[in-house]
N, C-alpha and C positions, 0 to 999 in steps of 0.2 A: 125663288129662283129654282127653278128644276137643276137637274142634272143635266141633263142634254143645254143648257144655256152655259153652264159652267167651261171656263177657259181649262182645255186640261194641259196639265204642266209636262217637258218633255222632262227627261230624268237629269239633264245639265240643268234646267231651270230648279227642279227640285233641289239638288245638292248646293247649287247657289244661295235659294231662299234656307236651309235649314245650314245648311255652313253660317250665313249672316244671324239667325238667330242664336245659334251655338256661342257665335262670337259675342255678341251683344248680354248674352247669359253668363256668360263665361265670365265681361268685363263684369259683370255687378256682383258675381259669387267672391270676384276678386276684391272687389271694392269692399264689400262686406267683411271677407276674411281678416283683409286689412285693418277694418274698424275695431274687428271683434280680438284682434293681436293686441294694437294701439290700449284697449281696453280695459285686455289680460291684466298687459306691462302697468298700468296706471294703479290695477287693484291689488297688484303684487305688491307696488310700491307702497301704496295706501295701506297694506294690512302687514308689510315691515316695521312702517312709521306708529301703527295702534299698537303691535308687538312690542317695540321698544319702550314704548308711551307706558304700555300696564307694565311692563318690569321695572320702570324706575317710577311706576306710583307703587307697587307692591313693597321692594324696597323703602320708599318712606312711608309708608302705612304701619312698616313693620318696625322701625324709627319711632314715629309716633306712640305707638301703644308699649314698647319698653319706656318711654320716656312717660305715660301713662300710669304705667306701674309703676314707677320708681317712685313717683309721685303722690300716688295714691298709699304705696309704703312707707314715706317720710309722712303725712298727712296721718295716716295710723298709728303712727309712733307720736307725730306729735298729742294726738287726741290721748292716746296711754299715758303720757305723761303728764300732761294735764289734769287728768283722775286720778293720778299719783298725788298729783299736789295738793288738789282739791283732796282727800282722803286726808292725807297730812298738815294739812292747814288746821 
């Protein structure tokens, strides 16, 4: 299609046609912004819920390994006295 066949637009058609795409651009930057909010809010939530989650697994991790030692200290006392015995026997 040459030039000279092209329909040329007056400048009220022009600002019609680029207003409708403006608008049309506009609604999907919208729709997306919106997605990308809804998103945010979701991963905010989500990475509260893992926050909380590793502070009360840290908390009982930290539970567990005193109760490891204490354990492993009775366990060592017992094993000493037992070689007490055995010695004394």
């Amino acid at each position: 299609m040459t030039t000279a066949s092209r329909k040329r637009l007056t400048p009220m058609e022009r600002d019609q046609n680029t207003s409708n795409l403006d608008g049309m651009d506009l609604q999907a930057l919208e729709t997306q912004v919106d997605e990308l909010i809804q998103t945010c809010d979701q991963l905010t939530d989500e990475n509260r819920a893992l926050r909380d989650q590793q502070s009360s697994l840290v908390t009982e991790r930290a539970g567990l390994i005193e109760k490891s030692e204490l354990a492993r200290s009775r366990v060592e006392a017992m094993i000493a006295r037992l070689k007490a015995m055995e010695i004394g026997a």
